[in-house]
LOLUMTOR-60070 format. One record per residue (C-alpha): residue in one letter; x, y, z. Coordinates in Angstrom, 2 decimals, decimal comma. Layout:
<pakols>
 rest    east   north      up
    a       X       Y       Z
...
</pakols>
This chain:
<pakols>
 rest    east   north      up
    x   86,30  109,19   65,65
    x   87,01  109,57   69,29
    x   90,78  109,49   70,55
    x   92,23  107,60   73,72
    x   95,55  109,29   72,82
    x   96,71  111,61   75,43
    x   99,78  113,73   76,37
    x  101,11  114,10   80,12
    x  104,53  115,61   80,41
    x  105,97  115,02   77,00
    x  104,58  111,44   76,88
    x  102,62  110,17   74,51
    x   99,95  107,55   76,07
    x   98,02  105,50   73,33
    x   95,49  105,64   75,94
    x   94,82  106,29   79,50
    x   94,90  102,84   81,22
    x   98,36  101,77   82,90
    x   98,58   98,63   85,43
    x   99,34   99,97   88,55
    x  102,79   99,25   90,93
    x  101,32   95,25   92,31
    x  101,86   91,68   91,40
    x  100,37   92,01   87,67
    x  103,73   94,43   87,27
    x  106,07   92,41   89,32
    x  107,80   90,41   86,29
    x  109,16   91,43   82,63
    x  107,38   88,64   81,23
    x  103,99   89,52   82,76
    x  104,51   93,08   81,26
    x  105,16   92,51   77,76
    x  102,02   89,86   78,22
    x   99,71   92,91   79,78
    x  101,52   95,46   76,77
    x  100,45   93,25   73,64
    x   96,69   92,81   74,89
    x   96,11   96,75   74,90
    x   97,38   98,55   78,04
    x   98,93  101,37   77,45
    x  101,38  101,61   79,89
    x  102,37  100,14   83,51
    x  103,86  101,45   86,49
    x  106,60   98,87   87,62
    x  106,42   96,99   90,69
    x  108,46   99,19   93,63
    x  112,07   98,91   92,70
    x  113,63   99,05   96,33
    x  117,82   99,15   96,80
    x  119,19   95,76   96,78
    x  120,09   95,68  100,29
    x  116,45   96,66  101,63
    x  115,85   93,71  103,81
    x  111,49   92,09  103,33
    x  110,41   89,12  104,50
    x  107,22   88,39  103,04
    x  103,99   86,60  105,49
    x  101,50   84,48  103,99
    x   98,76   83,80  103,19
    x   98,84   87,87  102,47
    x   95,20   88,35  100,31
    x   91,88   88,69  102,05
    x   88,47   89,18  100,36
    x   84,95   91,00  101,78
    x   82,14   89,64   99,51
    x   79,05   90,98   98,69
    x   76,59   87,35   97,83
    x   79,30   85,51   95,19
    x   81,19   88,55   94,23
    x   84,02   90,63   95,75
    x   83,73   94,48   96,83
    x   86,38   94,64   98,59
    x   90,55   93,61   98,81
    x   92,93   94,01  101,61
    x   96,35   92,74  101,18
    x  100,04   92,80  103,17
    x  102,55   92,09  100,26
    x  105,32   93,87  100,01
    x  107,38   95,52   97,47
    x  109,57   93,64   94,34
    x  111,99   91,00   95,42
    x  113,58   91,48   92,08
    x  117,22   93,36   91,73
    x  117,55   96,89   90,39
    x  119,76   95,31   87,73
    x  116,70   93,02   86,56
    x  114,75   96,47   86,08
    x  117,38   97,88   84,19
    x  117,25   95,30   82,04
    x  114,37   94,49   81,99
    x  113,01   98,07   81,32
    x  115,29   98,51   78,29
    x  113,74   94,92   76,86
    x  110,22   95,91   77,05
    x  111,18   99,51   75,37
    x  112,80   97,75   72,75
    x  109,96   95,83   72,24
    x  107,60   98,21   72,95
    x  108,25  101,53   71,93
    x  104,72  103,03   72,13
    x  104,17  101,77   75,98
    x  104,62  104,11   78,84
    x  106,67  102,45   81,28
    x  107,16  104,32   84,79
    x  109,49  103,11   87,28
    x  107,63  103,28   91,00
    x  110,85  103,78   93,71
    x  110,90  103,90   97,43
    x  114,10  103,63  100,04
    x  114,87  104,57  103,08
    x  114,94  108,63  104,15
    x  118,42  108,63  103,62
    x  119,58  111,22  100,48
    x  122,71  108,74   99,16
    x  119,88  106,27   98,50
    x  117,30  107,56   96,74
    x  119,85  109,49   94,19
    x  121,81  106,03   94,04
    x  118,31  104,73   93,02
    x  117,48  106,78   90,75
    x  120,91  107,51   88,77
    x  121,11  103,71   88,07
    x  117,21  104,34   86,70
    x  118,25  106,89   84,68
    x  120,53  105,15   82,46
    x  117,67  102,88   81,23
    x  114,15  104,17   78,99
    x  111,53  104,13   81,39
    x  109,48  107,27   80,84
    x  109,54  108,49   84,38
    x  109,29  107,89   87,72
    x  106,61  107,25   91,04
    x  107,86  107,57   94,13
    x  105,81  105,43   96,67
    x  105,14  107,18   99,74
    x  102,26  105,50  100,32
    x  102,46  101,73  101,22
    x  100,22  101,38  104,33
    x  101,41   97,84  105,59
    x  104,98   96,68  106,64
    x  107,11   99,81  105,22
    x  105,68  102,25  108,01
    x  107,84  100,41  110,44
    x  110,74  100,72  108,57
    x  110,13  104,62  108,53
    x  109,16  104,44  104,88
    x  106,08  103,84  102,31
    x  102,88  105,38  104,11
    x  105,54  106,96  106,74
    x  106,68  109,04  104,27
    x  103,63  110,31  102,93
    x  101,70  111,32  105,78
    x  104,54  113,91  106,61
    x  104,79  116,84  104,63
    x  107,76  117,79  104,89
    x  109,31  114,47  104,39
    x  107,26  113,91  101,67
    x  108,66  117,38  100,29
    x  112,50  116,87  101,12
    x  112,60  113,77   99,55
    x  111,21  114,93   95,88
    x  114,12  117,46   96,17
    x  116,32  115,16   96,22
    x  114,93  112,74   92,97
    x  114,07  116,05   91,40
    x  117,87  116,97   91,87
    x  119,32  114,29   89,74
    x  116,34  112,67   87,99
    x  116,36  112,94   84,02
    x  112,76  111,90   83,64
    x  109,38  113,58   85,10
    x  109,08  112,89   88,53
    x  105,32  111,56   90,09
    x  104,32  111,14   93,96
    x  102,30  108,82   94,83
    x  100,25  109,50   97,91
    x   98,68  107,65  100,77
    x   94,29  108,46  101,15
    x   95,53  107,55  105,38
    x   95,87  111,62  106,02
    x   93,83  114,39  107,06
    x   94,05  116,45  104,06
    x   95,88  114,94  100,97
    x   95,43  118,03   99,15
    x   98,36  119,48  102,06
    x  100,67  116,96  101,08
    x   99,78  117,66   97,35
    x  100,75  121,39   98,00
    x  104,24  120,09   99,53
    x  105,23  117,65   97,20
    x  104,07  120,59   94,38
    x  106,32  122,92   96,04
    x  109,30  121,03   96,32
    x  109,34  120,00   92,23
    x  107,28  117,45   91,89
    x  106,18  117,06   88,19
    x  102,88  115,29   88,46
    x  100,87  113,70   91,28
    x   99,42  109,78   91,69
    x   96,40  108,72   93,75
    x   95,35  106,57   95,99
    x   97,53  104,12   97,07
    x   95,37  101,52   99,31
    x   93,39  102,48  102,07
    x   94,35  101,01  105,55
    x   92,06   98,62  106,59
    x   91,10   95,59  108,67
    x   89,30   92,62  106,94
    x   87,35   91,17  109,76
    x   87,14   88,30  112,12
    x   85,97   84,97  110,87
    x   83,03   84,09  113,35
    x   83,18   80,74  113,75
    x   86,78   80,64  114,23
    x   86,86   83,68  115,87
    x   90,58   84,08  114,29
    x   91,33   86,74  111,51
    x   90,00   86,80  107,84
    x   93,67   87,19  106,60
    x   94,44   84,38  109,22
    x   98,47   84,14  108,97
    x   98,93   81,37  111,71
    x   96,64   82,68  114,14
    x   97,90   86,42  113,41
    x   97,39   88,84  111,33
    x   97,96   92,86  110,73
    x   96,17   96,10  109,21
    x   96,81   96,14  105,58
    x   95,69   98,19  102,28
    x   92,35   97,93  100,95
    x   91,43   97,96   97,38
    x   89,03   97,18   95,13
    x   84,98   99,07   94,36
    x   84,40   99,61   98,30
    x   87,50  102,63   98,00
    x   86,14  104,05   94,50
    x   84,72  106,31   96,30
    x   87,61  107,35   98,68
    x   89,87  107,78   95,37
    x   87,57  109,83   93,73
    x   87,35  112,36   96,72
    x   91,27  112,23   97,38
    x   91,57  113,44   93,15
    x   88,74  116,06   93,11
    x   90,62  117,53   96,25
    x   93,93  117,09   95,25
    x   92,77  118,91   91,61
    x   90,97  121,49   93,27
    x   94,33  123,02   95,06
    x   96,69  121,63   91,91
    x   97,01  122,10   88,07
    x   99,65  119,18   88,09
    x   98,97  116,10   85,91
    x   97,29  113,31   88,00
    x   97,45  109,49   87,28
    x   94,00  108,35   89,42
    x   93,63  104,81   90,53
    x   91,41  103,12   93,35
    x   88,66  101,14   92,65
    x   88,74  101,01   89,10
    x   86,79   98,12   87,49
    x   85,08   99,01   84,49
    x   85,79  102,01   81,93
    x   82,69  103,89   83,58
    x   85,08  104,13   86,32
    x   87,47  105,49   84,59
    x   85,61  107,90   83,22
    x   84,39  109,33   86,66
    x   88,16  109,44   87,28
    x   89,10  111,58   84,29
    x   86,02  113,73   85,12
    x   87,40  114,82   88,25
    x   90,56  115,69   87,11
    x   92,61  112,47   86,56
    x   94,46  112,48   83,66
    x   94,86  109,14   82,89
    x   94,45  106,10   85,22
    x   95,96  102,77   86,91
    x   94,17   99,63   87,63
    x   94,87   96,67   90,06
    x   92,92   94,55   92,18
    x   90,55   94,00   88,94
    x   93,48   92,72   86,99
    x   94,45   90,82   89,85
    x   90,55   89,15   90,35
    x   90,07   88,59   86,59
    x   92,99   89,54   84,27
    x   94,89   91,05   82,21
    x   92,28   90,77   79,70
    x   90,06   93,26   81,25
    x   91,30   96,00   79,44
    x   89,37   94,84   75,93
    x   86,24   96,37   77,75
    x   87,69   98,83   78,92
    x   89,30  100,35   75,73
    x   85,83   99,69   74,16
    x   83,53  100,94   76,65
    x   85,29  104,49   76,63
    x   86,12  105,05   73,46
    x   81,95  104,22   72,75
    x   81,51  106,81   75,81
    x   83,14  109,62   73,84
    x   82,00  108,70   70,58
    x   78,29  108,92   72,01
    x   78,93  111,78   73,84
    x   80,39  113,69   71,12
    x   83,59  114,28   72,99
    x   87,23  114,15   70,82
    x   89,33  112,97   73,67
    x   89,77  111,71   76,84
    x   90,93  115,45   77,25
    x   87,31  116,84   76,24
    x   85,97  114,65   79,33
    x   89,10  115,44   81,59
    x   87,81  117,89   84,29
    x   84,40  118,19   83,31
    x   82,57  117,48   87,03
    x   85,16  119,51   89,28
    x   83,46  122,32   89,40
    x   80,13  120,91   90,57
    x   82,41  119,90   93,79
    x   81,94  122,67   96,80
    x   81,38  122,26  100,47
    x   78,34  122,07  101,99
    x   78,06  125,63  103,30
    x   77,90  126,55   99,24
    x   74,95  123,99   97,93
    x   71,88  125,20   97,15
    x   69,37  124,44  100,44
    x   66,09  125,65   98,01
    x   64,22  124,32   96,87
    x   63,27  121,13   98,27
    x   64,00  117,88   96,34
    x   60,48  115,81   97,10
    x   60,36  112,43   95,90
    x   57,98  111,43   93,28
    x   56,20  107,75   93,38
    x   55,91  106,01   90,03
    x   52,51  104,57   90,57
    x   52,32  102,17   87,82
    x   55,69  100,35   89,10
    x   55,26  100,51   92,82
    x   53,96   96,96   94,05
    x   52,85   99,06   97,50
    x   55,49   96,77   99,87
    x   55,68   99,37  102,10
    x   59,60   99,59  102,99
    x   59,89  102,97  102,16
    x   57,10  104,01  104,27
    x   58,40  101,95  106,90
    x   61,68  103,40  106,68
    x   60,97  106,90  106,69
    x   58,67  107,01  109,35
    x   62,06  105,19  111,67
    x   64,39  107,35  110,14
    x   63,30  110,49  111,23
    x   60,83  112,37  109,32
    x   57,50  110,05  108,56
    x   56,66  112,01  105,64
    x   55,23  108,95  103,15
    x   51,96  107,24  104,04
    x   49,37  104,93  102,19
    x   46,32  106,65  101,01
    x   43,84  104,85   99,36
    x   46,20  102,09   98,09
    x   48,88  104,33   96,88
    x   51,96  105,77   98,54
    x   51,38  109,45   99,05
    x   54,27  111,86  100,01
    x   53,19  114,69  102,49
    x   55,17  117,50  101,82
    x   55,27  119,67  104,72
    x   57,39  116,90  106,70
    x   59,45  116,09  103,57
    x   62,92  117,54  103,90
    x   64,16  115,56  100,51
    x   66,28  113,52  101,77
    x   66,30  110,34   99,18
    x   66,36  107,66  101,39
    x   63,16  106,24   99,91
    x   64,52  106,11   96,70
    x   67,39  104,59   97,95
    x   65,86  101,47   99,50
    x   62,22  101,07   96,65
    x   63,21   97,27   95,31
    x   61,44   98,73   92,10
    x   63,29  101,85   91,47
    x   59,37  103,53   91,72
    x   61,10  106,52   93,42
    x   62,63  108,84   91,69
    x   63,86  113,10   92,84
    x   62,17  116,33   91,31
    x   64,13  119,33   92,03
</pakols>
């Protein structure tokens, strides 16, 4: 029988799914809810020093929709309001009760030495398993000089793991912001200067939209309103670039996250090089009790696929990712029509003839691809209502 065990850094994860740093991990109580229905672990809402001055706007969620359901999340709240005191005790509760959860303490303060050591000695007395350091919050913090601030400079991001890594007592992780050029740099720095293990992404920066009939902002805070992090299935695919690249330049355990909202997502995580993974906005839309599927889903995965442990999956697809000057350009991938379940509506024909290369036509009541102006591009299968399309390479 497959295992969702895994080891990262000496600690022992009954499986791969942690709650990420967010509102489902902003109170003790909410924890030790989230720990007995399965999770295996949750990253703590940012503990912040005591005198680090937020003022919270609301409302401070937004929603894009796609028909009834939601593809997309932006929000602007902050960090936790609670005392470092609370998470001291409050860490050593849930251990107590708890033993087998991984608990990680996510930090942030201001670029100032005295207070991230100060931050982290006080952590250090209690049993979280180790730490995050958030570098990465896109919304309110950057003006402060901190969160995303941080982590879109190198060598900030690099001086200030030296210092946790100079008096922490637990492994240390960085969490990174996906608003950079090249995340895999600030991987390299972070790597350089100590860091134990990497996190990614932290949300996206984004804008929500204007409500047009009230031409006033979707996140509408008295007539106002500000760029924020967006989360949710619309950056899956943002996350899972930001890993693959960030794996591709480092051996350093990863803990992926963005996006997540089923255990097939996972999966595509962990097949890229995520180690184990951390899930929000879906626990915020439906639950705690999402992880049942979850837990099922991939352990069935493995099972089916023959695979021991998460660890047999870890990794498996990062070497199919290259740049574009190294994929194959022969031979052409023509598309092949499924002529018992096309229904002849003609949108594909339609499409390819405005998009370019007007290589499909109807010939005697069937589609017919005409291979000499083919370059195999897949849009027709993209857009067939029937799925009658399908790639031979």
């Amino acid at each position: 029988m497959s295992t969702l065990h895994t080891r990262i850094l000496g600690i022992d994860f009954e499986n791969p799914f942690l709650l990420a740093s967010a509102p489902p991990t902003a109170l003790i109580e909410s924890i030790d809810q989230a720990f007995e229905m399965g999770w295996g672990g949750a990253v703590l809402k940012t503990i912040t020093p005591d005198d680090l001055e937020m003022e919270e706007a609301s409302p401070r969620y937004a929603a894009l929709y796609d028909k009834k359901h939601i593809i997309g999340f932006q929000n602007i709240e902050l960090l936790s309001h609670q005392t470092v005191q609370y998470w001291c005790d409050g860490i050593k509760y849930l251990k107590q009760k708890h033993p087998h959860k991984v608990i990680i303490a996510s930090i942030m303060a201001p670029v100032q030495k005295e207070q991230w050591q100060d931050l982290v000695q006080r952590l250090n007395n209690t049993p979280a398993d180790a730490y995050e350091l958030n570098f990465s919050c896109p919304h309110g913090m950057p003006e402060k000089g901190i969160g995303m601030a941080i982590g879109t400079d190198a060598q900030v991001s690099a001086q200030i793991t030296q210092w946790v890594k100079q008096v922490a007592q637990k492994p240390v992780f960085v969490k990174l912001t996906p608003n950079v050029t090249d995340i895999a740099t600030i991987a390299r720095a972070v790597e350089k200067a100590g860091a134990d293990g990497l996190a990614a992404i932290n949300t996206v920066q984004g804008f929500m939209g204007i409500d047009l009939h009230t031409l006033r902002p979707v996140l509408d805070v008295n007539g106002k309103t500000t760029f924020g992090g967006c989360s949710g299935p619309i950056v899956r695919p943002i996350g899972l670039r930001c890993v693959a690249q960030i794996r591709q330049v480092s051996s350093l355990p990863i803990l992926g996250q963005g996006g997540i909202s089923s255990w097939e997502d996972a999966a595509q995580y962990l097949a890229v090089g995520a180690d184990a993974v951390q899930v929000c906005t879906e626990v915020m839309l439906h639950g705690y009790q999402v992880i049942g599927p979850m837990l099922k889903g991939l352990q069935t995965y493995l099972e089916e696929k023959k695979f021991a442990d998460i660890q047999t999956l870890q990794n498996r697809a990062i070497s199919l990712i290259s740049t574009h000057e190294n994929l194959p350009k022969q031979p052409v991938a023509y598309p092949q029509i499924n002529q018992e379940i096309c229904v002849r509506c003609g949108k594909c024909i339609s499409i390819c003839q405005e998009s370019e290369h007007q290589a499909l036509r109807l010939e005697d009541g069937y589609v017919q691809v005409e291979q000499a102006r083919c370059v195999g591009c897949g849009l027709c299968r993209l857009v067939c209502p029937k799925q009658a399309i399908g790639i031979k390479q």
